[in-house]
C-alpha positions, 0 to 999 in steps of 0.5 A: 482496691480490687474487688474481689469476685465470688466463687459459685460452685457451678463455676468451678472446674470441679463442678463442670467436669462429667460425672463417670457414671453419667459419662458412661450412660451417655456413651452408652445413649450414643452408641448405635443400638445393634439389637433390643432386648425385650426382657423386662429390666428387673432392679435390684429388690423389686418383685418379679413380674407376674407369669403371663397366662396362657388363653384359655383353650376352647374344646371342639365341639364334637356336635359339630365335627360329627356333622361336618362328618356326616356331610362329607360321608353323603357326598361320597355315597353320591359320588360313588352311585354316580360313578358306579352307575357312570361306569355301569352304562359305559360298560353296556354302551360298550358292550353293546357297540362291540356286539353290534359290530361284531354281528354285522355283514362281513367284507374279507371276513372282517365286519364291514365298520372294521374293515373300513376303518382299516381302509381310511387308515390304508388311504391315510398311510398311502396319502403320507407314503413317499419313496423319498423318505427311507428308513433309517440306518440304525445308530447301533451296529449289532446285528441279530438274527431271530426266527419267526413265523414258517408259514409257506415254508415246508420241511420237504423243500429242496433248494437246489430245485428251486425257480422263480415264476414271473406272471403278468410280464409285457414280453410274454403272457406265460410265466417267466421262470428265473433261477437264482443266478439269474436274480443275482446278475442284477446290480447288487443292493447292501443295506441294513436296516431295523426289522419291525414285526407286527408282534412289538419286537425289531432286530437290526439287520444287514441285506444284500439282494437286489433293488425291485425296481432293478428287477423290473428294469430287467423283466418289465411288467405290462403297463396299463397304456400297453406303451413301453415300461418306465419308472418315470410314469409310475402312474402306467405301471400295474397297481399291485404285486402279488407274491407267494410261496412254492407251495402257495401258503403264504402270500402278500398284496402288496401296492406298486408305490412300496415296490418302487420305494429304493429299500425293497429288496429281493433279498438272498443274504442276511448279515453276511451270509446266504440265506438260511431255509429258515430265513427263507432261501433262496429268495425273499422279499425285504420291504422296510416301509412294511412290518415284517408279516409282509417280507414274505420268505421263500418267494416262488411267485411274484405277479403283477396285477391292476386288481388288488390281490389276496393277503393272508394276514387281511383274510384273518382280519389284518389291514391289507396295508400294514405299513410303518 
């Protein structure tokens, strides 16, 4: 006789299969979350939650910002006597030094503390000067022309007239007179170079003349040994060059290690062309280690010297050396 076993119905397949409700929640537990809402799940007939109120806002104290406000305020006026009163004894101070430079003793009628500061500066230029550093050739190639200054250069002169005095030569102790063929003769120099004026202004410009230290070759000055004349023994050569205009109203000083530098030219053609009177024909100095107050025009006297000479500029007040 077999026996019969009893159903349950947790046995039953029925009984074991998954709900799809829960199934669907389990998925749904399963499933990688991606983002969390925060907002509160409401059910179905259940009151809303109630508002969230905001903090209640505390209103300034005025009390307090208008004394924070007088704070700041007196700082301020502090700071502003201060500085008035800074800049109010800076201002004197100033005035002072100046009113006291000023009325000092004069050398070259400038007051000494001036000319002397001029005069380390001279010592200073001098000291970094070298004949193997050359000005530039200017990257652009457009040529100007500009007149200015025509100081020495009277409207009665007549070029065709024109000589050259040399003075201070080993071959002679009278002055030398050269024509202008005489100049051109020597070997010819073509550069161009930027003009700088004291002023602030430059131009670029083409030269032709010839090298000083040619010119020097062909009538050498006296030297300071009374041995013969040499550009290796620069030492030996006189200190200075001294040169002025026919009618002596302009005139430079100028020292021997500038004459020797290869850029100076005694110059007679400007971009091209023969000087014009304007520009000082027949003959004029171009020195481009110099601002242009000392590429004196219309050169009538060129002087060699072992005293420093006059300068028309330094006389007003000017540095004797005017380099660049």
């Amino acid at each position: 006789m077999s026996e019969s076993k009893a159903s349950h119905p947790a046995d039953s397949p029925a009984a074991k299969e998954t709900p799809p409700a829960a199934a669907a929640d389990q998925a749904a537990a399963s499933a990688p979350t991606t983002f969390k809402d925060e907002t509160a799940r409401v059910e179905p007939g259940a009151a809303p939650a109630a508002a969230t109120e905001p903090p209640p806002v505390t209103p300034p104290d005025t009390r307090e910002i208008e004394a924070w406000n007088d704070q700041v305020r007196r700082r301020m006026r502090q700071k502003t006597r201060r500085s008035f009163i800074g800049f109010g004894a800076a201002a004197l101070a100033g005035f002072g030094t100046f009113e006291w430079i000023m009325s000092r003793r004069e050398i070259d009628n400038v007051p000494w503390p001036i000319r002397k500061t001029l005069e380390v500066n001279e010592q200073l230029a001098r000291d970094y000067f070298s004949t193997g550093r050359t000005a530039p050739k200017p990257s652009d190639t457009r040529l100007e022309n500009r007149i200015n200054g025509d100081l020495g250069l009277a409207s009665d002169f007549d070029p065709l007239k024109w000589q050259l005095q040399v003075a201070g030569l080993s071959a002679q102790d009278e002055p030398l007179t050269l024509s202008l063929d005489a100049i051109k003769r020597l070997p010819r120099v073509e550069m161009t170079t930027e003009f700088k004026c004291i002023e602030g202004w430059s131009i670029i410009v083409q030269w032709a003349g010839t090298r000083f230290t040619d010119f020097m070759q062909a009538y050498p000055p006296k030297t300071q040994s009374g041995d013969d004349f040499s550009l290796d023994d620069p030492q030996d050569l006189p200190s200075y060059v001294s040169m002025a205009t026919p009618d002596e109203g302009y005139y430079v000083g100028l020292e021997m290690e500038s004459m020797l530098h290869p850029q100076t030219l005694l110059c007679y053609e400007q971009n091209h062309q023969p000087l014009t009177l304007d520009h000082g024909a027949p003959l004029r100095l171009v020195i481009p280690v110099k601002y242009g107050v000392k590429n004196i025009k219309r050169i009538g006297t060129i002087r060699y010297s072992n005293v420093r000479p006059p300068d028309y500029w330094a006389e007003q007040g000017y540095d004797w050396y005017i380099g660049l």
